[in-house]
N, C-alpha and C positions, 0 to 999 in steps of 0.2 A: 424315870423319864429317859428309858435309855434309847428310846426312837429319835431322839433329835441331837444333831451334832451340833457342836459350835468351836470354828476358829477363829481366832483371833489376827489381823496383822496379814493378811493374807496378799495384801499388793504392796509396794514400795511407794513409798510418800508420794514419789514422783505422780506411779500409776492410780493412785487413790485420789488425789486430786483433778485429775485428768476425769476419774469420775464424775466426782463431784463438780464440778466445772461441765460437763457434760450434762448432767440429771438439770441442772438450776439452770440453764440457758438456751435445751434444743428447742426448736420448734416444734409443732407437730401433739401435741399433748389434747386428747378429746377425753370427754366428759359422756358416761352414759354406760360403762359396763358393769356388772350386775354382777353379783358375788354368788346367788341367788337369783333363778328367774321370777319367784314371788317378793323379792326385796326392789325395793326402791336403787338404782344406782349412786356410790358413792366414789368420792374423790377420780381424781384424774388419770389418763394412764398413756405413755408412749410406748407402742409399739419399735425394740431396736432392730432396725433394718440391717441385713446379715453384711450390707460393705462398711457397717463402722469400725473404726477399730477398738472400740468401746464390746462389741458383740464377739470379736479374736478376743481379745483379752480375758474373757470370761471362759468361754470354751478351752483355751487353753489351760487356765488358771486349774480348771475343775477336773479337766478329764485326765490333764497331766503332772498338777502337782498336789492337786487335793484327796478328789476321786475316781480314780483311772476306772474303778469299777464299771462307772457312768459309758463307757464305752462302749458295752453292750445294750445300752439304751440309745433311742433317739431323743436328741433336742427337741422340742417342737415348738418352742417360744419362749422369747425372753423379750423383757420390759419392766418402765418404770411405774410404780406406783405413785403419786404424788397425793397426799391428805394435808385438805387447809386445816390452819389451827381447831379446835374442838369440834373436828368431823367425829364423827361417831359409824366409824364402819360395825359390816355385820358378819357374825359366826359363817363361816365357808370350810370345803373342803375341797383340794385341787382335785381331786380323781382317786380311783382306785387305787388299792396300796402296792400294786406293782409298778406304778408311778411315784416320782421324788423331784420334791419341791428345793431348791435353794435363795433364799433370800440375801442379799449384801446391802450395808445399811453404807452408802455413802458419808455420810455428814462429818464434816471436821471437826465441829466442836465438840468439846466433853460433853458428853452424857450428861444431864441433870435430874436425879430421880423424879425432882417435883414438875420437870415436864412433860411427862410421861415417855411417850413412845412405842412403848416395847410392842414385842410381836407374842399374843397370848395365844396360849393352846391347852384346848380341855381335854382331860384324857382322865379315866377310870374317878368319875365324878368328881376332879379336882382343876383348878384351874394353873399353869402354870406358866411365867413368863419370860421372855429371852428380853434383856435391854438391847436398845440399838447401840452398840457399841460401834464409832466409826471404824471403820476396816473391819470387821464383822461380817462373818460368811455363817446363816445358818441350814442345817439341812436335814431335811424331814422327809417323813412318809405323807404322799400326801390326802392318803385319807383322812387323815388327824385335823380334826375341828379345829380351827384358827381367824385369828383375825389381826389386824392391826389394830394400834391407839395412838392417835395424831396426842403432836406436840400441844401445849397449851397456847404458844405465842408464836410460832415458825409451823414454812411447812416441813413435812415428814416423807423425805422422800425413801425408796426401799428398790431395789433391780433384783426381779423375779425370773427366775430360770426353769423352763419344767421338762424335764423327762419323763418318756413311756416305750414299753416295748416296741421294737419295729413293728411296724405294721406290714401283715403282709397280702398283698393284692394276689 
């Protein structure tokens, strides 16, 4: 499973909260994007508009103390995922593999195996799972089949980041 990274602890309590305080209170969250154009839409999603400082703290976290690589990549979106309890999202994959997906799992609380959460990924007929561990930064190729699994009793919030080559005009 060695396409997919995972750090841990990646913001300071301060800025991790400031997250999470962020994910649980913006406005702005619609309903209606499709993981899949044949699939049904599921769960919620805010669009971060580039004057937050919620959208600096991520670009800089990534391309300067995580993955400076990223630099030769452009940003082209980032946002929140929101899944109500026993949503059941569907297998997706963000793009071609010259494209890289990063996920950050918000949530303060402990992890609880029996609540689910995790971000699964099929790869070479096996399925394999990342827990949302709070302060959790994972990062992947993102052709890689994936999905989320909502919490059984909260929602499941997750801030997706995606890179792709420059595009050139």
């Amino acid at each position: 499973m060695t396409d997919i990274g995972v750090t841990d602890n990646i913001f300071s309590d301060k800025d991790h909260h400031y997250i999470f305080d962020y994910c649980t209170s913006v406005d702005g969250y619609f309903y209606g994007e499709r993981d899949e154009p044949e699939h049904p839409p599921t769960g919620l999603v805010h669009n971060i508009p580039e004057d937050e400082k919620i959208y600096e703290l991520f670009l800089n976290k990534i391309a300067n103390d995580l993955y400076p690589e990223v630099k030769k990549l452009e940003m082209y979106r980032m946002y929140i995922n929101c899944f109500a309890p026993c949503e059941v999202p569907y297998w997706h994959d963000d793009g071609p593999p010259e494209c890289i997906t990063f996920l950050y799992y918000p949530h303060t609380e402990k992890w609880d195996m029996d609540e689910l959460g995790e971000t699964q990924f099929y790869m070479d007929d096996m399925i394999y799972a990342i827990p949302p561990i709070p302060n959790r930064m994972i990062m992947f190729n993102a052709s890689i089949k994936h999905r989320a699994t909502s919490y059984r009793s909260s929602h499941r919030f997750s801030v997706a980041i995606k890179y792709r080559p420059f595009s050139v005009d």
